[in-house]
MDTraj code that builds the backbone (N, CA, C; nanometers):
import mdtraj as md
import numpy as np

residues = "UNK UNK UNK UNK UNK UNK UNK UNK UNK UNK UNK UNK UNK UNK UNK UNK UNK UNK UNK UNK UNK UNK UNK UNK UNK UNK UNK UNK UNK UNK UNK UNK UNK UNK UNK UNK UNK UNK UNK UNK UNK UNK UNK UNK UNK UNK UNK UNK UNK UNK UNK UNK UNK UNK UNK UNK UNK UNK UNK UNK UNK UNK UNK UNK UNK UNK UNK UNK UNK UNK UNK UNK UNK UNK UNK UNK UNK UNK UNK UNK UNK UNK UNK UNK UNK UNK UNK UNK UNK UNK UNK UNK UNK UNK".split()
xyz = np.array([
    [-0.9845, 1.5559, 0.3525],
    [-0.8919, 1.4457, 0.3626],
    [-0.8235, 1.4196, 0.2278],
    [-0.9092, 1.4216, 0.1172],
    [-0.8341, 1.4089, 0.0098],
    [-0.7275, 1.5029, -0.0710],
    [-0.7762, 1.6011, -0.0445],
    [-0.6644, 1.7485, -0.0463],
    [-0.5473, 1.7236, 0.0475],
    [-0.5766, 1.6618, 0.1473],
    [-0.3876, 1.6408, 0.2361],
    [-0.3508, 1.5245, 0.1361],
    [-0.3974, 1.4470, 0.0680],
    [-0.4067, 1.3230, 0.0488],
    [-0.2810, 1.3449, -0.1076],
    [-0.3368, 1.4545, -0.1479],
    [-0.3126, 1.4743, -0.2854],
    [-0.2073, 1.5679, -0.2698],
    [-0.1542, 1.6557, -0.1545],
    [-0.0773, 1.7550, -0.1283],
    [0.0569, 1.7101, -0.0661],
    [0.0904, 1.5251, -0.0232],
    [0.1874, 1.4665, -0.0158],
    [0.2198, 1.4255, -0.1147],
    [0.3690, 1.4190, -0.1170],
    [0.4632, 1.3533, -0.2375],
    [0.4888, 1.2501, -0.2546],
    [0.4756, 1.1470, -0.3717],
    [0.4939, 1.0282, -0.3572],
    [0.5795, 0.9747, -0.3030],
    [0.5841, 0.8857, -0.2130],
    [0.6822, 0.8127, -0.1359],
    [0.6884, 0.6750, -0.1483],
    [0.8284, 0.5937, -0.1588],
    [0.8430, 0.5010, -0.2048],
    [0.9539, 0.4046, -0.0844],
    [0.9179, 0.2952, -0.0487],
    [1.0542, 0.1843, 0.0487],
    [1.1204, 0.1632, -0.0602],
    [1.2616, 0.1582, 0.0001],
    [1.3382, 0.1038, -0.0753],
    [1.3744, -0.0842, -0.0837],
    [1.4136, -0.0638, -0.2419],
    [1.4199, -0.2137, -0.1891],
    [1.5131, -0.2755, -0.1726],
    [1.5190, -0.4107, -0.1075],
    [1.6567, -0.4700, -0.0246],
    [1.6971, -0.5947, -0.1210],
    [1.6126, -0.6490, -0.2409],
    [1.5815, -0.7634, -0.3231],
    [1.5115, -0.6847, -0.4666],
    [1.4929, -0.7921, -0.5440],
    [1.4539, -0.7964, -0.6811],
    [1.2960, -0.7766, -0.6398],
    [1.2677, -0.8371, -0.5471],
    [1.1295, -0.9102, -0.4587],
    [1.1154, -0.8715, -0.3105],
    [1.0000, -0.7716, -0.2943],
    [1.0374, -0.7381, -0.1502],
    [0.8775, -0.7464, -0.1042],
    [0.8865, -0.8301, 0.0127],
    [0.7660, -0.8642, 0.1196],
    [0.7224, -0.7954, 0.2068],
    [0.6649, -0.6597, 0.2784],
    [0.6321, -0.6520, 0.3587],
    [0.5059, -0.6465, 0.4428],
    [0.5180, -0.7137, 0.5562],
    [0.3865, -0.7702, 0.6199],
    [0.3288, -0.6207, 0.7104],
    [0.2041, -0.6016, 0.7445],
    [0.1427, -0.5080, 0.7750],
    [0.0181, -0.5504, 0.8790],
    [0.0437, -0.6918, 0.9462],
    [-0.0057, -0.7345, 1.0421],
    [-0.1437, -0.7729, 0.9832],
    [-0.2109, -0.8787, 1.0722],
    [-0.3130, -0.9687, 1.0187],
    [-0.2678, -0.9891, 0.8827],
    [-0.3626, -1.0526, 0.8002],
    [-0.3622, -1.0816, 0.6773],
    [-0.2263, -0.9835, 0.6031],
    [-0.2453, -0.8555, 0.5900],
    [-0.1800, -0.7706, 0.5124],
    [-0.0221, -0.7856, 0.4824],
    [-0.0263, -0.7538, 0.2884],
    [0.0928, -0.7631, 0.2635],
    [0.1034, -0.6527, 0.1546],
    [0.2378, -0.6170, 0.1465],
    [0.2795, -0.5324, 0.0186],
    [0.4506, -0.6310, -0.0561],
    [0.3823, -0.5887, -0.1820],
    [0.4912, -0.6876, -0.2612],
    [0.5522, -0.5639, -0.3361],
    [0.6535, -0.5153, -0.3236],
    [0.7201, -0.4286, -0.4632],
    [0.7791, -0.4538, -0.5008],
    [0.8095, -0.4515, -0.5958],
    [0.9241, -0.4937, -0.6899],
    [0.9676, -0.3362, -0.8042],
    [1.0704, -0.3643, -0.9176],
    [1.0630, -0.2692, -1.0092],
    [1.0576, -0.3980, -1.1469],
    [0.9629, -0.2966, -1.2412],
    [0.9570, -0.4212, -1.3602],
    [1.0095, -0.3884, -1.4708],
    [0.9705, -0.4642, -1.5763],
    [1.0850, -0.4543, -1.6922],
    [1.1021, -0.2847, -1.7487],
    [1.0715, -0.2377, -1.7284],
    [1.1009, -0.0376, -1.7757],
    [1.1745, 0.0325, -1.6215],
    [1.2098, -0.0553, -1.5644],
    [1.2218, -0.0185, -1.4101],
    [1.1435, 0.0792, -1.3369],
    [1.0224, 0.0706, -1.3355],
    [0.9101, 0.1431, -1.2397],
    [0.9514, 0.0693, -1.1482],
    [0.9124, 0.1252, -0.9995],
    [0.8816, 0.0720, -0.8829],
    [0.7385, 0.0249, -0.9136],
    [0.6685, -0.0890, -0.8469],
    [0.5520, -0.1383, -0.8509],
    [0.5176, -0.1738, -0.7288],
    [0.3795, -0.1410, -0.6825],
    [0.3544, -0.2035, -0.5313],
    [0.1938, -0.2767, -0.5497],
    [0.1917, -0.3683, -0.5280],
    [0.0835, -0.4384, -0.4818],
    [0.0249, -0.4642, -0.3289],
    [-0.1059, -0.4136, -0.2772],
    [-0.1185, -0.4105, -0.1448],
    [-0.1988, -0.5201, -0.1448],
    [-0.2389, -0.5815, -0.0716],
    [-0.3116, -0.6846, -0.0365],
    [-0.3869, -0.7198, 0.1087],
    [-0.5245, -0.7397, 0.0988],
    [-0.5477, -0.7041, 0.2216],
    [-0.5527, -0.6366, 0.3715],
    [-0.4498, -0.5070, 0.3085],
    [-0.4536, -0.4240, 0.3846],
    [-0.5169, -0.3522, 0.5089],
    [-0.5270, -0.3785, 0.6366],
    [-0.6126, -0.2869, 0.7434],
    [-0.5107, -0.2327, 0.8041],
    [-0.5018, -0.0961, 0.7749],
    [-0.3830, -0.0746, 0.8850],
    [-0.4058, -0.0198, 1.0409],
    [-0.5798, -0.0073, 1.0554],
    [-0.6072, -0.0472, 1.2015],
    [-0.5723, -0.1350, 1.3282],
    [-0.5135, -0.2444, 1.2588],
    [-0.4969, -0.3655, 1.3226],
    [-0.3444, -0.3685, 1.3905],
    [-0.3593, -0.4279, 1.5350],
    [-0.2420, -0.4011, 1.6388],
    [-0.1764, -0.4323, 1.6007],
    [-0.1101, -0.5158, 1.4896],
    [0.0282, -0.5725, 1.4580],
    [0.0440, -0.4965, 1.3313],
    [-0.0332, -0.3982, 1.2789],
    [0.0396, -0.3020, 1.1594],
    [0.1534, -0.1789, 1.2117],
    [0.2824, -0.2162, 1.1448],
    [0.3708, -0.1009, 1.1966],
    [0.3044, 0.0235, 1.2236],
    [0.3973, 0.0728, 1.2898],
    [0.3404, 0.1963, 1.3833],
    [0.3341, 0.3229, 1.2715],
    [0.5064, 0.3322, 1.1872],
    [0.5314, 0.4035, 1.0806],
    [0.4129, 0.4034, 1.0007],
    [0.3620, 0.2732, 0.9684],
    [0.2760, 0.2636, 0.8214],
    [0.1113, 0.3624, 0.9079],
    [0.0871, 0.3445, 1.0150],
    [-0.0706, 0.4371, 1.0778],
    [-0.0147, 0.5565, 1.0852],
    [0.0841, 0.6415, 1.0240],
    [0.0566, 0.7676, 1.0367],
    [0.0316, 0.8545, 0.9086],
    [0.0536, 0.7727, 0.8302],
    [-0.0196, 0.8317, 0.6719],
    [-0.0281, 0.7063, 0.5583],
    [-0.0981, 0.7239, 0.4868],
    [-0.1848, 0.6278, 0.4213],
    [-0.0884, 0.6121, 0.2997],
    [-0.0132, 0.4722, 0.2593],
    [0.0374, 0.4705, 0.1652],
    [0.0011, 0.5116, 0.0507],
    [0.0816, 0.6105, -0.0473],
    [0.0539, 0.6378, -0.1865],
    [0.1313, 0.6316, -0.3029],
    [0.1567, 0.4724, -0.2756],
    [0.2536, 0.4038, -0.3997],
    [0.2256, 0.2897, -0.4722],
    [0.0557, 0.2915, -0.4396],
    [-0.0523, 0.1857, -0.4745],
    [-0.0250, 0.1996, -0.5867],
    [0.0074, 0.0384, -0.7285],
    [-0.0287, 0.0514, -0.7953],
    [-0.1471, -0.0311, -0.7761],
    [-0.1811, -0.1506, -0.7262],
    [-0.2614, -0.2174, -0.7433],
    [-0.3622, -0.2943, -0.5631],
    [-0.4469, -0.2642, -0.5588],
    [-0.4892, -0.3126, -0.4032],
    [-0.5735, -0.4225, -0.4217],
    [-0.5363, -0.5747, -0.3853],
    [-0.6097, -0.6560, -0.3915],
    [-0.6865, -0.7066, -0.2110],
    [-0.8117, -0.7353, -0.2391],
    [-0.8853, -0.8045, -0.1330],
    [-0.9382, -0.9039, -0.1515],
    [-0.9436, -0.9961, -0.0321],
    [-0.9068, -1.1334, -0.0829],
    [-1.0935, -1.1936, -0.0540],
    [-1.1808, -1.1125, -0.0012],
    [-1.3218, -1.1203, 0.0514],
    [-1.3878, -1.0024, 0.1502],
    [-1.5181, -0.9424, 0.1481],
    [-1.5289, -0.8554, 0.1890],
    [-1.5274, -0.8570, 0.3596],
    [-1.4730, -0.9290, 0.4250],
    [-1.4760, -0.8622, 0.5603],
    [-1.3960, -0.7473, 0.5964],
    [-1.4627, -0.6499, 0.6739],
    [-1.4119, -0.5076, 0.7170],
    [-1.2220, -0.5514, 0.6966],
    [-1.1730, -0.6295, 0.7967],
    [-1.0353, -0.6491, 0.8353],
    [-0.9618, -0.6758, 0.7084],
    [-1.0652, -0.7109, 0.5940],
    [-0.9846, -0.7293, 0.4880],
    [-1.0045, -0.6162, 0.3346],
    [-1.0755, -0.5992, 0.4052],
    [-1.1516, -0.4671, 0.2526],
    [-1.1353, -0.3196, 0.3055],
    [-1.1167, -0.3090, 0.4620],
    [-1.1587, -0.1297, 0.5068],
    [-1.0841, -0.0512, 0.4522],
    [-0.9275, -0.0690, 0.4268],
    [-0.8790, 0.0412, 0.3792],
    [-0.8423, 0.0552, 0.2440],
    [-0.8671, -0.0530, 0.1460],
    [-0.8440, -0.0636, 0.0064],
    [-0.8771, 0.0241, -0.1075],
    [-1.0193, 0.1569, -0.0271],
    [-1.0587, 0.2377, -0.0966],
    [-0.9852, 0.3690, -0.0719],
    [-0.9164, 0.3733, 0.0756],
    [-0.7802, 0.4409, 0.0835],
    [-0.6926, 0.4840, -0.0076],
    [-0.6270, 0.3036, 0.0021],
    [-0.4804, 0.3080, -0.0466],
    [-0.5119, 0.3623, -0.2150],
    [-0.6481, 0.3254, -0.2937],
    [-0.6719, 0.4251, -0.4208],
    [-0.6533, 0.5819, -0.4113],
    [-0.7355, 0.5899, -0.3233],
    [-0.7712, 0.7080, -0.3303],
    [-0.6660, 0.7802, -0.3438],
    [-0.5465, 0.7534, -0.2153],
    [-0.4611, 0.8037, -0.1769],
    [-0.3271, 0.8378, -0.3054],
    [-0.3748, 0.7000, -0.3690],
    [-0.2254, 0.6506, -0.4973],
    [-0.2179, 0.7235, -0.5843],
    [-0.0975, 0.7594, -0.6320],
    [-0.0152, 0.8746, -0.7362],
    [0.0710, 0.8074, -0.8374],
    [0.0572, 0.6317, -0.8369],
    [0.1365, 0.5812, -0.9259],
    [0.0575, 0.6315, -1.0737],
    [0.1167, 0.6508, -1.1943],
    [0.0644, 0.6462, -1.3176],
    [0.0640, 0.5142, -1.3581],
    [-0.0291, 0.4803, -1.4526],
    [-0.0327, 0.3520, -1.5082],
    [-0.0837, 0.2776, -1.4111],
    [-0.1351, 0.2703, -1.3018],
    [-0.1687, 0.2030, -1.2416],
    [-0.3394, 0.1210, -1.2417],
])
top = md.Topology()
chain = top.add_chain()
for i, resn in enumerate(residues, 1):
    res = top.add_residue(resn, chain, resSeq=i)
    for name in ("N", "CA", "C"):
        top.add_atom(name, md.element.get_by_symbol(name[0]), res)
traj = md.Trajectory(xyz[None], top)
């Protein structure tokens, strides 16, 4: 898993704002922005992308534009995929 993991190219949303929100059903959010050197930056947050209201796009491969994955307490719905979205991430500096 981690060899497909590492054998995709980083992929990035574009953004529509300075500040961009997107929700990923239950709890889950991603915030990106670009910061002062203009990196793209993504913060995930509570992430499960098991859950019926996570876009359909986002369950077919595991985001890898993590710079940072926060969980907000350990229940499964809020912690399961946070060791993912690392694993998965190719940002530097992150």
């Amino acid at each position: 898993m981690k060899a497909a993991m590492d054998a995709r190219p980083l992929t990035f949303d574009d953004l529509k704002g300075k500040v961009d929100l997107k929700w990923f059903g239950h709890a889950g959010f991603k915030i990106h922005f670009m910061d002062e050197e203009n990196i793209h930056r993504n913060i995930y947050v509570d992430v499960w992308i098991d859950n019926k209201d996570c876009p359909e796009e986002e369950k077919k491969e595991c985001p890898n534009d993590v710079d940072l994955a926060l969980v907000t307490h350990g229940q499964l719905d809020h912690s399961m995929h946070a060791p993912f979205l690392i694993m998965a991430g190719k940002m530097e500096k992150r």
